[in-house]
C-alpha positions as a Markdown table, in Angstrom:
| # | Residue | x | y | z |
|---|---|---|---|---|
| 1 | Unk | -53.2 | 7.6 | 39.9 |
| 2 | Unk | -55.6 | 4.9 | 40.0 |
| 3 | Unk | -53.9 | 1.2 | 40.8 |
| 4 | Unk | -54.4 | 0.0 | 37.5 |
| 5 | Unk | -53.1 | 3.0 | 35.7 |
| 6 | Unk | -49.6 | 3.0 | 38.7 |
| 7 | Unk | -49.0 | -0.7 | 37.7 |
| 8 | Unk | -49.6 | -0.5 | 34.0 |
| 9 | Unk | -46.8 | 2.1 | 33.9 |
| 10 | Unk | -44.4 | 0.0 | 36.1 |
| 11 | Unk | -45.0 | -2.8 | 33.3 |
| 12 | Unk | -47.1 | -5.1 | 36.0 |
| 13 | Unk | -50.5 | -6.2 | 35.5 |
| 14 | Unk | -52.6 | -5.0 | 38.5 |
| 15 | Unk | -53.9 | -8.2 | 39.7 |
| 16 | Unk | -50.1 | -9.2 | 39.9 |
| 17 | Unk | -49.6 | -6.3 | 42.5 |
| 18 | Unk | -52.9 | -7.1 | 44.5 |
| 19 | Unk | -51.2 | -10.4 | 44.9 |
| 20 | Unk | -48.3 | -9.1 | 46.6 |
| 21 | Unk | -50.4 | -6.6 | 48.5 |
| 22 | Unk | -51.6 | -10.7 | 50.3 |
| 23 | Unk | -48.7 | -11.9 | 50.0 |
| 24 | Unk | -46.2 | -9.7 | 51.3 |
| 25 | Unk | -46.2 | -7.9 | 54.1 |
| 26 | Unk | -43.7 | -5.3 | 54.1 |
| 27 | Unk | -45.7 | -4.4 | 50.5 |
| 28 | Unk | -48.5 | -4.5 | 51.5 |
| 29 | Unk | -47.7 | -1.6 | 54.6 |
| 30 | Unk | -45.7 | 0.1 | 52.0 |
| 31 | Unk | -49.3 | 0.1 | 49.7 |
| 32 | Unk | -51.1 | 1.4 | 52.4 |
| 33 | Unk | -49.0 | 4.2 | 53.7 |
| 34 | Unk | -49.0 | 5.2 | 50.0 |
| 35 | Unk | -52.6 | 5.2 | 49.9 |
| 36 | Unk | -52.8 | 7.5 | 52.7 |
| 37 | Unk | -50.4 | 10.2 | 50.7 |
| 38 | Unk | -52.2 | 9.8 | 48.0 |
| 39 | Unk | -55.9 | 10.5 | 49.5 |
| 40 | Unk | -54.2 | 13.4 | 51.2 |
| 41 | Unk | -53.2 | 14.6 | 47.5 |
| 42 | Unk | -56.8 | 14.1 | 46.4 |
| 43 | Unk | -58.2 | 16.3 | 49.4 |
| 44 | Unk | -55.9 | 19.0 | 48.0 |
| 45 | Unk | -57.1 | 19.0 | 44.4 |
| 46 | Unk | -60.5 | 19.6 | 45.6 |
| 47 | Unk | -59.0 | 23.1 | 46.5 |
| 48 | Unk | -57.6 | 23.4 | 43.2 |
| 49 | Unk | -59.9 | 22.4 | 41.0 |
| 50 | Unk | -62.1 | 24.7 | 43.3 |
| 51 | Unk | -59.9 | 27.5 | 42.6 |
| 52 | Unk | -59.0 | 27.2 | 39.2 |
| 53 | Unk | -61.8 | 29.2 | 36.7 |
| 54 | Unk | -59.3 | 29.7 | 33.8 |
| 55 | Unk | -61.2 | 27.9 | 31.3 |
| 56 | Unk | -64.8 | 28.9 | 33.4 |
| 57 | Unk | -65.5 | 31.4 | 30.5 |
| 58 | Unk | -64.7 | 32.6 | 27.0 |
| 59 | Unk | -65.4 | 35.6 | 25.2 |
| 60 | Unk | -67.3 | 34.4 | 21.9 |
| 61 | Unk | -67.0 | 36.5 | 18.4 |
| 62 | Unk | -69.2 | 39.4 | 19.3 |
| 63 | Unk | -66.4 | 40.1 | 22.3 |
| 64 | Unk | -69.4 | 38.8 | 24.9 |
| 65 | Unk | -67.8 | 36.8 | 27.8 |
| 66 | Unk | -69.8 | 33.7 | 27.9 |
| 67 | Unk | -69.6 | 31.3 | 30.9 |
| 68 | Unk | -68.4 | 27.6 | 29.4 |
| 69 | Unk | -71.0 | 25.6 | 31.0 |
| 70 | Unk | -69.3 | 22.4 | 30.0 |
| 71 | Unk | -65.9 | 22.9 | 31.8 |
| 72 | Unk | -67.9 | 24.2 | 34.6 |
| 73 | Unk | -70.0 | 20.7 | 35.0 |
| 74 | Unk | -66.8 | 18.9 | 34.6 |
| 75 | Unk | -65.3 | 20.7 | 37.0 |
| 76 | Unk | -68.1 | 20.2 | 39.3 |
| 77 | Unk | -68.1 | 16.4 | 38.4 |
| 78 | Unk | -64.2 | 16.3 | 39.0 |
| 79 | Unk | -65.1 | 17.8 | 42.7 |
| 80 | Unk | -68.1 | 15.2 | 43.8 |
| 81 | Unk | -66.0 | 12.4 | 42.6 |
| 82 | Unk | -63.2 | 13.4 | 44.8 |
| 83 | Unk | -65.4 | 14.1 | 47.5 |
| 84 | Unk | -67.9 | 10.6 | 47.1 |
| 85 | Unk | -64.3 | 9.1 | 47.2 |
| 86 | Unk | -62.5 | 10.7 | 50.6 |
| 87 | Unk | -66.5 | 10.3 | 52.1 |
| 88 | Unk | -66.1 | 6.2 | 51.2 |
| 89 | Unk | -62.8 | 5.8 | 51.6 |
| 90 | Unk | -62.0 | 7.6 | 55.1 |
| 91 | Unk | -65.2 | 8.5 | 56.6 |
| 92 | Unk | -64.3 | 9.5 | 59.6 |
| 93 | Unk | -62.2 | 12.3 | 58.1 |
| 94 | Unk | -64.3 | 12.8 | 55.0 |
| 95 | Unk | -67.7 | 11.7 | 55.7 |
| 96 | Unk | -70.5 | 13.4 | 57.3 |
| 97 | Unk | -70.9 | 14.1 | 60.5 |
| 98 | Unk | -74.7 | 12.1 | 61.7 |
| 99 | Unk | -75.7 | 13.0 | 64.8 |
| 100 | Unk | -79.2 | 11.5 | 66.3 |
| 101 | Unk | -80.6 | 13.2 | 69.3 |
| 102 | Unk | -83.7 | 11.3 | 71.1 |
| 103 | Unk | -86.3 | 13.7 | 72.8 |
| 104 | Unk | -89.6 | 13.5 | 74.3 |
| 105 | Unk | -92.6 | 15.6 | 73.5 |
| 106 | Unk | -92.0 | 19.0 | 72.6 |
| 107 | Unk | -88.3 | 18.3 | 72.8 |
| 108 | Unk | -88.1 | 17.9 | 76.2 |
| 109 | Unk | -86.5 | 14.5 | 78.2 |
| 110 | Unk | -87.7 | 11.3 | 77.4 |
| 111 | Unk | -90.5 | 9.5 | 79.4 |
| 112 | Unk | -89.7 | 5.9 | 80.4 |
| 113 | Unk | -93.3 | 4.8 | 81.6 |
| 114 | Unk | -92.9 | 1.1 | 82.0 |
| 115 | Unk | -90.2 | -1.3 | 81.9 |
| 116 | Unk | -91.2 | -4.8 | 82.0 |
| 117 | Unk | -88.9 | -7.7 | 82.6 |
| 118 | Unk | -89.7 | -11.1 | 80.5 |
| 119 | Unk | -87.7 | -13.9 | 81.4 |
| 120 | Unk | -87.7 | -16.4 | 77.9 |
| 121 | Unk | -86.4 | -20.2 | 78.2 |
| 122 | Unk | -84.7 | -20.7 | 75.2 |
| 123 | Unk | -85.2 | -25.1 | 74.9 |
| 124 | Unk | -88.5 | -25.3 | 77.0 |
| 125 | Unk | -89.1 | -28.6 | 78.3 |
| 126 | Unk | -91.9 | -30.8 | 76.9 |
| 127 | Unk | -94.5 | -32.3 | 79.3 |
């Protein structure tokens, strides 16, 4: 549940409890750890929205099963938001994995051929 929607139902308006997310402290850990839970409960629904193809297809008045294209796309929709969402929000444990690898010709070492030292005075004095 979004922020909005979790204060809304407790009768707050949201910008009251992003006050006492500065404001108080012992909130403001008890925000967070809740946060956590609930990113851990939106990994999980990508499992089960992955799972779920109830509604995938229908069998139309000639007794033909037809695939429902629209609940397919929204279910597809329901799993990139999810995962756009853990890949912002915790990125090391969501995001992708970038790994850059330097090489040399042919993929072989790299050649250092020439290292030059330059020695720059920052406030050089006039005259």
């Amino acid at each position: 549940m979004s922020l909005r929607k979790a204060a809304k139902a407790a009768g707050y308006d949201h910008t009251t409890v992003l006050q006492w997310i500065r404001e108080r402290d012992e909130f403001a850990h008890q925000y967070a750890r809740a946060r956590e839970a609930g990113w851990a409960l939106l990994a999980d629904e990508l499992v089960e929205i992955a799972d779920d193809s109830a509604n995938d297809s229908y069998t139309d008045d000639d007794g033909k099963v037809r695939v429902d294209a629209e609940v397919v796309a929204r279910s597809r929709l329901r799993l990139d938001t999810r995962k756009w969402l853990l890949s912002k929000m915790l990125p090391k444990v969501y995001g992708d994995k970038v790994q850059t690898e330097l090489t040399g010709p042919n993929g072989g070492p790299v050649q250092i051929s020439e290292v030059r030292r330059t020695i720059v005075d920052p406030a050089p004095k006039n005259g």
